[in-house]
C-alpha positions as CSV (number, residue, x, y, z in Angstrom):
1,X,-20.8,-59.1,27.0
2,X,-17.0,-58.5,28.0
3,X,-16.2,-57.0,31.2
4,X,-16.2,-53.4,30.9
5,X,-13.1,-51.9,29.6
6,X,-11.3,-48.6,29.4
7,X,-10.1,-46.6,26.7
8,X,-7.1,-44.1,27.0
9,X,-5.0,-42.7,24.3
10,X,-1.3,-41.3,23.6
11,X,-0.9,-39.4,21.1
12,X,2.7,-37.8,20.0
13,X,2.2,-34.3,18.7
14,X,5.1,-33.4,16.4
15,X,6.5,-29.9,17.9
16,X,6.1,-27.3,15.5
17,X,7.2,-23.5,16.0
18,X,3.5,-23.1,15.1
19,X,1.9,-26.0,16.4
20,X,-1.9,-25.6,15.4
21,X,-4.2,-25.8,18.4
22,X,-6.1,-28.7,19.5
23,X,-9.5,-27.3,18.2
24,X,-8.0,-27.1,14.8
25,X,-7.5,-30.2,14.4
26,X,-10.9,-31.2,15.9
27,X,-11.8,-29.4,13.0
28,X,-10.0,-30.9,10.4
29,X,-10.9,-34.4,11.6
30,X,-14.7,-33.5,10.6
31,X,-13.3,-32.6,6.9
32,X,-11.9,-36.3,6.3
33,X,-14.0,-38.2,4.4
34,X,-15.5,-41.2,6.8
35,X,-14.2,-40.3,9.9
36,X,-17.8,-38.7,10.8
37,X,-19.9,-42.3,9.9
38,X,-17.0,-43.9,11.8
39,X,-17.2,-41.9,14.7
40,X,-21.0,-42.5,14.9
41,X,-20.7,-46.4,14.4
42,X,-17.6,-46.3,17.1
43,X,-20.3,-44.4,19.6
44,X,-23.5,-46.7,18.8
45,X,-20.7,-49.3,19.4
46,X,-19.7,-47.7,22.6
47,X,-23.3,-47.3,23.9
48,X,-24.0,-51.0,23.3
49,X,-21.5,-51.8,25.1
50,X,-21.8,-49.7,28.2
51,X,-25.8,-50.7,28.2
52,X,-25.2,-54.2,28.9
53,X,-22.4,-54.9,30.5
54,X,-23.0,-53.6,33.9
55,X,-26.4,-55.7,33.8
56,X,-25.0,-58.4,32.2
57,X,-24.8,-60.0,35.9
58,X,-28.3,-58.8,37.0
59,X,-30.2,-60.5,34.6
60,X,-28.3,-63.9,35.4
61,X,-29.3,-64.0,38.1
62,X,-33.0,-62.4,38.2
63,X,-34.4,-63.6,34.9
64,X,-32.2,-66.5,34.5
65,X,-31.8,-68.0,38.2
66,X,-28.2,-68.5,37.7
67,X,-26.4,-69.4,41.1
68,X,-23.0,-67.5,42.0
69,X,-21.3,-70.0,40.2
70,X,-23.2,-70.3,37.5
71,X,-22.8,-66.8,36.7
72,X,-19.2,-66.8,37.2
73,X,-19.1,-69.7,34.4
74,X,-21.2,-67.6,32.2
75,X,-19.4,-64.7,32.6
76,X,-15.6,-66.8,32.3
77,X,-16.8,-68.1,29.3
78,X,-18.0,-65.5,27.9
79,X,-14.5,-63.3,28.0
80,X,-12.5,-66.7,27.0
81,X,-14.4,-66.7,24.0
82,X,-13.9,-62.5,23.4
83,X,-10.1,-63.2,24.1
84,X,-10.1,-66.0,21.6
85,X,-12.2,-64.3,18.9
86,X,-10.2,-61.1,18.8
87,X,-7.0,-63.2,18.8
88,X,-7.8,-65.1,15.9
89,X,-9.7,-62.1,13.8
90,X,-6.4,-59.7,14.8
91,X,-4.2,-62.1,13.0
92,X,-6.7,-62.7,10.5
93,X,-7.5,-59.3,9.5
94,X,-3.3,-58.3,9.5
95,X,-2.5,-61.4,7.4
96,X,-5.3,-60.7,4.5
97,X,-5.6,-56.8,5.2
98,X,-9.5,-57.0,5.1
99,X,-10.9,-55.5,8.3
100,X,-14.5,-54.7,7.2
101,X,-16.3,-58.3,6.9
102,X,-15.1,-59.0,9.7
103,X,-16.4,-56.4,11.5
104,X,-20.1,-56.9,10.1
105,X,-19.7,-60.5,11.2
106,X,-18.5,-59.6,14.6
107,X,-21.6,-56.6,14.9
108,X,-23.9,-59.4,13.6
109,X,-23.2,-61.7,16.3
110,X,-23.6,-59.7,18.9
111,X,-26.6,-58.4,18.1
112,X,-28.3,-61.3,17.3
113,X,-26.9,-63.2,20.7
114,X,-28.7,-60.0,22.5
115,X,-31.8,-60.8,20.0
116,X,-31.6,-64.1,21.9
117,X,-31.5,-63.0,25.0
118,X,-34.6,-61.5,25.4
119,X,-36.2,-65.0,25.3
120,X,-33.8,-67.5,26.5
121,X,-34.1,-68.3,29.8
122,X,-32.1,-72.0,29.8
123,X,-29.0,-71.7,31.3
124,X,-26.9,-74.6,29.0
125,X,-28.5,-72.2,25.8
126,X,-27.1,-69.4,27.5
127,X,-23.6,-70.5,28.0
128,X,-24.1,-71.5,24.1
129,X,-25.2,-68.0,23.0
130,X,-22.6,-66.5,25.2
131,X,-19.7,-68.4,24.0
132,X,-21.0,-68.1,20.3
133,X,-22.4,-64.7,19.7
134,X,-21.5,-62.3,22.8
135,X,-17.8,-63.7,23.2
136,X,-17.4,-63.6,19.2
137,X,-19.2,-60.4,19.4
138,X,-17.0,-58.8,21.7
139,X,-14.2,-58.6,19.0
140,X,-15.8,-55.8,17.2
141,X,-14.1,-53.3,19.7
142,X,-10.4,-54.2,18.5
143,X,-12.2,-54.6,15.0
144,X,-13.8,-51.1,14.6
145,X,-10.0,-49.4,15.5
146,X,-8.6,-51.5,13.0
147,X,-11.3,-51.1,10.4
148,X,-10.8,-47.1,11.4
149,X,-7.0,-47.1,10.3
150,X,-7.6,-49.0,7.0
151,X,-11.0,-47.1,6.0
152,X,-9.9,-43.5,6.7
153,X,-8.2,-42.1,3.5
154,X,-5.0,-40.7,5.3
155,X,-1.9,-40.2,4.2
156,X,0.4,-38.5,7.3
157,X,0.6,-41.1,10.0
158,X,0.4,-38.3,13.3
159,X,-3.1,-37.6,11.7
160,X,-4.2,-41.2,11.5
161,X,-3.0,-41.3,14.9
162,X,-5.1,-38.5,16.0
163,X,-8.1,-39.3,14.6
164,X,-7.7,-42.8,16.6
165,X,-7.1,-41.7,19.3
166,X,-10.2,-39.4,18.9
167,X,-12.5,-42.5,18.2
168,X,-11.3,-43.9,21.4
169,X,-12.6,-41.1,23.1
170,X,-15.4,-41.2,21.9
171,X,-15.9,-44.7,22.5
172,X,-14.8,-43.8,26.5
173,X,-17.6,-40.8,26.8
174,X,-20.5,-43.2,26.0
175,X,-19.3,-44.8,29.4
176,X,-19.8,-41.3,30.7
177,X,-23.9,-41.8,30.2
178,X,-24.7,-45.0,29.1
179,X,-25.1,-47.3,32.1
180,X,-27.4,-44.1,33.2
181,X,-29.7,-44.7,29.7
182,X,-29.3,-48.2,30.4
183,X,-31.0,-47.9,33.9
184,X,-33.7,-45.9,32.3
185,X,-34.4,-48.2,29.8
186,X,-34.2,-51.3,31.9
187,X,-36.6,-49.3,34.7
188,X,-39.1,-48.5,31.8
189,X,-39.1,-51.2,29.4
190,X,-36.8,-54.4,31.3
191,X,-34.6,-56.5,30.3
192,X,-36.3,-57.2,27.1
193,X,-36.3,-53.5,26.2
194,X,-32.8,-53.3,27.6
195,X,-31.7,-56.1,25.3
196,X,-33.4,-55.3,21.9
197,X,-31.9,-51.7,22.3
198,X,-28.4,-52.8,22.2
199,X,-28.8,-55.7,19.5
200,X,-30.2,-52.4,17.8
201,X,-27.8,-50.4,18.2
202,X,-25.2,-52.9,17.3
203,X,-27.6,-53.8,14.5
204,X,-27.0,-49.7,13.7
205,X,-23.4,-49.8,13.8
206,X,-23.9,-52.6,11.2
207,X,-25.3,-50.6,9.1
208,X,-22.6,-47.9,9.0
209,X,-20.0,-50.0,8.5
210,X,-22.0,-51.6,5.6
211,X,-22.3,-48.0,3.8
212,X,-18.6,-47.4,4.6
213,X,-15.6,-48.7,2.1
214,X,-11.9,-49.3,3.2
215,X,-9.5,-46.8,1.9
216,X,-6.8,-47.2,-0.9
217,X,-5.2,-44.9,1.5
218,X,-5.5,-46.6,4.4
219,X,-3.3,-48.4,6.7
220,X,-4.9,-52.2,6.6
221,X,-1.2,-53.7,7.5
222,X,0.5,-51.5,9.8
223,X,-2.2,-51.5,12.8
224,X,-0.4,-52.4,16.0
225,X,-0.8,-56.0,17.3
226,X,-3.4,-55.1,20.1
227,X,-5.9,-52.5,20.3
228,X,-7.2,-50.3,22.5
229,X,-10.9,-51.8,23.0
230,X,-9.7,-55.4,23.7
231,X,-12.6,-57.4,24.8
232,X,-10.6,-58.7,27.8
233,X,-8.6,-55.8,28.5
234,X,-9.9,-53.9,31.3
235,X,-7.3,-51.7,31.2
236,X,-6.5,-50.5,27.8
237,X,-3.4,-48.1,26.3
238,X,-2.8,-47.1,22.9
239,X,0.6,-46.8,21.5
240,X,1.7,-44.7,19.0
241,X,4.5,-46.3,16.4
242,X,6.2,-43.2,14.3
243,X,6.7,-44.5,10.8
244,X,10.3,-44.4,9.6
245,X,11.3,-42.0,7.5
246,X,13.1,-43.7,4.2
247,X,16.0,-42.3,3.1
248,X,16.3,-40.1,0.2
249,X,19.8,-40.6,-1.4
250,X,22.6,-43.4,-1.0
251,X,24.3,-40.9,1.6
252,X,21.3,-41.2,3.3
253,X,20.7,-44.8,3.6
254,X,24.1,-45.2,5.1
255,X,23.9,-44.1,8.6
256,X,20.6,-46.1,8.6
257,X,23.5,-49.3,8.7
258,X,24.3,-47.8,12.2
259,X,23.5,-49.8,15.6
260,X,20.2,-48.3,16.5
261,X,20.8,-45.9,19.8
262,X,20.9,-47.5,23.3
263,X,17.4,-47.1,25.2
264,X,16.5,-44.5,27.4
265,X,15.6,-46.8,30.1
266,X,18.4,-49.8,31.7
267,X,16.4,-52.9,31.0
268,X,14.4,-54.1,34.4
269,X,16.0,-57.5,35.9
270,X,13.8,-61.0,35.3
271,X,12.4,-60.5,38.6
272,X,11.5,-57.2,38.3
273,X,9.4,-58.1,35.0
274,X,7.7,-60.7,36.5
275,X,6.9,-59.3,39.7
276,X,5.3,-56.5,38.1
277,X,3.2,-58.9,35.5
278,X,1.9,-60.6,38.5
279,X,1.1,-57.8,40.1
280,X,-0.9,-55.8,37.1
281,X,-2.6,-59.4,36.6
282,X,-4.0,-59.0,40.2
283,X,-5.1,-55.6,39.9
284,X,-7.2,-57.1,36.6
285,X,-8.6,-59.7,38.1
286,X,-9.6,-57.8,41.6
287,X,-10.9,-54.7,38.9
288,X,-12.8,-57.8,36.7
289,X,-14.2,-59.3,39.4
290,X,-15.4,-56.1,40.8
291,X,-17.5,-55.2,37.6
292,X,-19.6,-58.4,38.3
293,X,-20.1,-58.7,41.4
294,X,-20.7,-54.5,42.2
295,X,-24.1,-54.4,40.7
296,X,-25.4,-57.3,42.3
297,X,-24.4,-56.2,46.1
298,X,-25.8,-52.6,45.3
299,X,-29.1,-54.5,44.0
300,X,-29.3,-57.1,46.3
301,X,-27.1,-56.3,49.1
302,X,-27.6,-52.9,49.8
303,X,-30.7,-52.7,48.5
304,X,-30.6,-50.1,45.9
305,X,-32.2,-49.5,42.9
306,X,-30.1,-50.1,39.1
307,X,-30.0,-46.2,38.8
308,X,-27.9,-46.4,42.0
309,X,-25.3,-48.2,39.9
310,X,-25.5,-46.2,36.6
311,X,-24.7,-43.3,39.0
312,X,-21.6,-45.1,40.1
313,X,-20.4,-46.0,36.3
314,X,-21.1,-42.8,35.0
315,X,-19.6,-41.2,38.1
316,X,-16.4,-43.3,37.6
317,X,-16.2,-42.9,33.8
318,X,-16.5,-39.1,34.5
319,X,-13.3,-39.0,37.0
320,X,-11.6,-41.2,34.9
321,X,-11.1,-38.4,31.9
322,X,-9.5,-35.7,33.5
323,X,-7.1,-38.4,35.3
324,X,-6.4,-39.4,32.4
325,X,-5.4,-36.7,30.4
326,X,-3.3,-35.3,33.7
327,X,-1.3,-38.2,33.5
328,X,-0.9,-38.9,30.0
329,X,0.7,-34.8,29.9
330,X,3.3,-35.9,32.3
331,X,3.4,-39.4,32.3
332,X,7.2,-39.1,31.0
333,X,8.7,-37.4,34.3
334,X,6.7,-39.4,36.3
335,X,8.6,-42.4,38.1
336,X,5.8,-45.1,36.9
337,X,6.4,-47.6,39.8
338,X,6.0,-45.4,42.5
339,X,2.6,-44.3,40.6
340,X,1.6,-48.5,40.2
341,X,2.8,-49.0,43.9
342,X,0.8,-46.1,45.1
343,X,-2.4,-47.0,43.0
344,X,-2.6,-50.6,44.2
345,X,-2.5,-48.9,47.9
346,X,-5.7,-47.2,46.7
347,X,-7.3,-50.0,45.6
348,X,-6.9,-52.1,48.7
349,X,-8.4,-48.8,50.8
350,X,-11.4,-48.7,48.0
351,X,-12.1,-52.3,48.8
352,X,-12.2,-52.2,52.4
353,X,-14.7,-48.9,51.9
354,X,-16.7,-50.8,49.6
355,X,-16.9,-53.3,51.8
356,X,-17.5,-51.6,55.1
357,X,-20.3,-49.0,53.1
358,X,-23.7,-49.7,54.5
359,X,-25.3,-47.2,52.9
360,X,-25.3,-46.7,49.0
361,X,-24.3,-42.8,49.6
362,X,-21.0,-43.6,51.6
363,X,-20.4,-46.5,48.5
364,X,-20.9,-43.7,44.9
365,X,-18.3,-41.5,46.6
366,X,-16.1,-44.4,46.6
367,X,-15.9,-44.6,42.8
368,X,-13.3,-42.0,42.6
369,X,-10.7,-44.4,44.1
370,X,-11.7,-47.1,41.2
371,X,-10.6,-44.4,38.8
372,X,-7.5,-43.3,40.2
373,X,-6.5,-47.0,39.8
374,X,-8.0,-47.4,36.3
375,X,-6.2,-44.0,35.7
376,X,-2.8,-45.4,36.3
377,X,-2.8,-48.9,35.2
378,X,-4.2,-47.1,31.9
379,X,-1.9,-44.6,31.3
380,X,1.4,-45.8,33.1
381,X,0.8,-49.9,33.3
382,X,1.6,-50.6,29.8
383,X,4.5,-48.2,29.5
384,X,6.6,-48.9,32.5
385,X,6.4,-52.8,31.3
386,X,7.8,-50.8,28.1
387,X,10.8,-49.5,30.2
388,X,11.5,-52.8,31.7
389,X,11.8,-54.2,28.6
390,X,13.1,-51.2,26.3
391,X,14.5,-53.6,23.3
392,X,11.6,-55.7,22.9
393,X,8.6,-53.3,23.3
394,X,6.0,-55.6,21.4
395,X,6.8,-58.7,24.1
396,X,6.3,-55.6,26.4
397,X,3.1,-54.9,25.2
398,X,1.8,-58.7,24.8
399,X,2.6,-59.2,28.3
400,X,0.7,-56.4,29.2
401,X,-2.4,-57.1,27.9
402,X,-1.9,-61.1,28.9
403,X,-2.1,-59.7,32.2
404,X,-5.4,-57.8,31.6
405,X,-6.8,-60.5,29.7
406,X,-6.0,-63.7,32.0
407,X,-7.8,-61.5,35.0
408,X,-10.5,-60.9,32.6
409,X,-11.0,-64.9,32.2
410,X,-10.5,-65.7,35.9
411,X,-12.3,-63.1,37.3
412,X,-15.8,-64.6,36.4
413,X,-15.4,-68.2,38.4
414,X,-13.3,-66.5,40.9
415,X,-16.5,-63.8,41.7
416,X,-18.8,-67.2,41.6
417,X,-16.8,-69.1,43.9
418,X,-16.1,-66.1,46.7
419,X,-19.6,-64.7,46.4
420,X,-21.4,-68.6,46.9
421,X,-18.6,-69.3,50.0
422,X,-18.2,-65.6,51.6
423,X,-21.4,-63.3,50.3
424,X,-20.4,-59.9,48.7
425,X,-18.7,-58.3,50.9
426,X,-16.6,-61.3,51.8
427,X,-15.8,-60.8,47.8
428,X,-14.6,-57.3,48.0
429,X,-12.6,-58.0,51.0
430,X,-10.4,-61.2,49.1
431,X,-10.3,-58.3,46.1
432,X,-8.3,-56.2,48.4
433,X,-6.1,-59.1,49.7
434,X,-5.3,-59.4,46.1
435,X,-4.5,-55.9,45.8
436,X,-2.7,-56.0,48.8
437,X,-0.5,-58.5,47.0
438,X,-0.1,-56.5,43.9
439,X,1.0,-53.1,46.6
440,X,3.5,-55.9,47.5
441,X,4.8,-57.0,44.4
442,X,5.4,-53.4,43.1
443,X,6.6,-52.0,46.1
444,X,9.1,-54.8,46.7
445,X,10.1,-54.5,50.2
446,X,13.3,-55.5,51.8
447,X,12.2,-58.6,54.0
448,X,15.4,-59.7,55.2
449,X,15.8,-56.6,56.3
450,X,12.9,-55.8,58.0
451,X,13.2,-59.5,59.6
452,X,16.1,-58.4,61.2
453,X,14.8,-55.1,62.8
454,X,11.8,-57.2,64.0
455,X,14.4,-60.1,65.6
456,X,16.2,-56.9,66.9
457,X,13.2,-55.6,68.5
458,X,12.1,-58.7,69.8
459,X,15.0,-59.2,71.3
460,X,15.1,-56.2,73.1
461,X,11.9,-56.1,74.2
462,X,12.2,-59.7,75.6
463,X,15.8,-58.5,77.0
464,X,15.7,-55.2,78.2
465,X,18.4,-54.7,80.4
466,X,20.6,-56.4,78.3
């Protein structure tokens, strides 16, 4: 399956004088008619999900005897075919406004390339299966938000927004505990076991979504052009799009004739774009790389057990939440590039602690550093390529994700080729060169003028009297 992803949301609150509280509309969310079945095929979903792919890399290479770069294939192709699928039913889905066979076709794959899993052991099969049913598969995560907006009979957009948003939490907690169930289940019952649970639960989620209709009062058109849950997005953001308001009389529509207002934000320079695409591709493909390879050097390398790494997930899922939601609260007086800047920093230090760790106790501790950076990137990436580019917000956004999604796709042969060449923690130290590059790129310091305070001081060292 996909490399893992994350899920945050953003969620503008109109401001009321008596704004109801946040349990309130918790509340009112239960009373809407699907969004309870929805929220229990988006968790099934979820768990599926967080089962497999943290073991995805194990089984390669224990039951199928995949070298490094085997698996890195496998795993490259796996995400090509996830980006690809979701592309394709995205623009599908918007153009005919039918979300739910799609879904069940995308739920169906998956589970029956999982089916297949438990007794295919041929690596050219594999790479078939993969491509085929866990790539095409992996587009039921964009699928089920989009199915979500046209399904749930809503008519005040904020709402429809909320309950989103809501389903993407929910599809964050099951990382909280399913790589933990997942270790369980693979301890007690294997890979087989491991296996036939997800294609269940995916076979479960089917189900739901069978039962379920899509709404006249839905939103099938108006979903934004990528989701939250992208199968090659490691780093995902949710935007929010406030509808319009039409006008209500002649007078009205007349000021609507006025130039729009200038943007809050000077546009960012061509370099400045650029440089900061690069750099949030990096931090994707060191973060993409580091899902794969991670479980194998705790298994293999350190010697630990898979429980080891369903402790680390979880642990990193956990921290992730309340990071989250701290910066999402004040994520608009926050000065986003110092944030980026400051986060790559962290993952170059989590790199050279992973790979330095000899024990697996020094290396779960660690995991607090990989969600800081998944943090940021989440909640700030996305938007301060938004500032940079604060007249064309959707090319903001594609570029975004294009970043996420071509570290996705690299970071499979990339993890094959540096693990076969340099062992694992070889790996995690050319993952911290690479975030070292990204510090770089964000940070943008002033070479010619640090060249010419090192000529300076060269010179007077070599020169002293002079």
């Amino acid at each position: 399956m996909p490399v893992r992803t994350r899920v945050t949301a953003s969620v503008r609150i109109p401001q009321f004088e008596h704004a109801p509280s946040m349990n309130s509309r918790f509340a009112s969310l239960t009373r809407i008619p699907s969004f309870m079945p929805l929220a229990g095929a988006t968790l099934m979903l979820g768990i599926a999900m967080s089962f497999t792919a943290p073991y995805l890399s194990l089984f390669g290479v224990e039951q199928a005897g995949m070298t490094p770069l085997k698996l890195g294939l496998f795993m490259t192709l796996i995400a090509a075919s996830g980006v690809i699928a979701s592309a394709w039913a995205g623009k599908w889905s918007d153009k005919h406004g039918h979300h739910r066979g799609l879904l069940l076709a995308a739920l169906i794959a998956a589970s029956l390339g999982f089916l297949l899993l438990c007794f295919v052991r041929n690596y050219p099969t594999l790479l078939a299966i993969g491509v085929a049913f866990l790539g095409a598969g992996g587009s039921a995560m964009s699928l089920v938000f989009s199915f979500g907006r046209a399904a749930l009979p809503v008519h005040d957009e904020a709402e429809r927004s909320f309950a989103l948003a809501t389903l993407r939490t929910v599809l964050s907690m099951a990382w909280v505990f399913g790589p933990s169930v997942g270790a369980l289940v693979l301890a007690g019952a294997g890979f087989y076991g491991l296996f036939l649970f997800a294609a269940a639960c995916f076979a479960a989620c089917g189900v739901i979504v069978w039962r379920m209709r899509e709404s006249p009062a839905g939103d099938p058109h108006s979903a934004p052009k990528h989701y939250a849950g992208d199968p090659a997005s490691s780093l995902e953001v949710t935007t929010v799009t406030e509808p319009a308001e039409p006008a209500e009389s002649a007078e009205a529509a007349e000021p609507a004739k006025a130039p729009p207002p200038s943007p809050t934000h000077a546009p960012g320079t061509q370099r400045q774009i650029w440089r900061s695409v690069v750099a949030l591709t990096l931090i994707g493909l060191a973060a993409n790389a580091t899902m794969i390879v991670l479980p194998l050097y705790v298994v293999h390398g350190l010697k630990g057990t898979r429980l080891d790494v369903s402790i680390m997930l979880g642990l990193g899922a956990f921290l992730e939440i309340p990071m989250m939601l701290a910066l999402g609260a004040r994520g608009s007086t926050l000065n986003k590039l110092r944030w980026l800047a400051a986060c790559a920093a962290v993952h170059v230090v989590y790199f050279i602690a992973v790979a330095a760790a000899g024990t697996i106790n020094v290396l779960i501790p660690m995991q607090a550093f990989n969600a800081f950076v998944v943090a940021v990137t989440s909640c700030l990436g996305m938007t301060y390529m938004q500032d940079l580019m604060p007249r064309s917000p959707g090319a903001a956004t594609a570029l975004f994700f294009n970043a996420s999604r071509v570290g996705s796709i690299l970071s499979g042969v990339l993890s094959g080729v540096l693990v076969a060449g340099l062992g694992y923690r070889g790996t995690f130290l050319v993952c911290g060169c690479l975030a070292l590059g990204s510090l770089i790129l964000f940070a943008d310091p002033p070479w010619k003028r640090i060249a010419l305070r090192v000529r300076d001081w060269w010179e007077d060292w070599r020169h002293p009297g002079q």
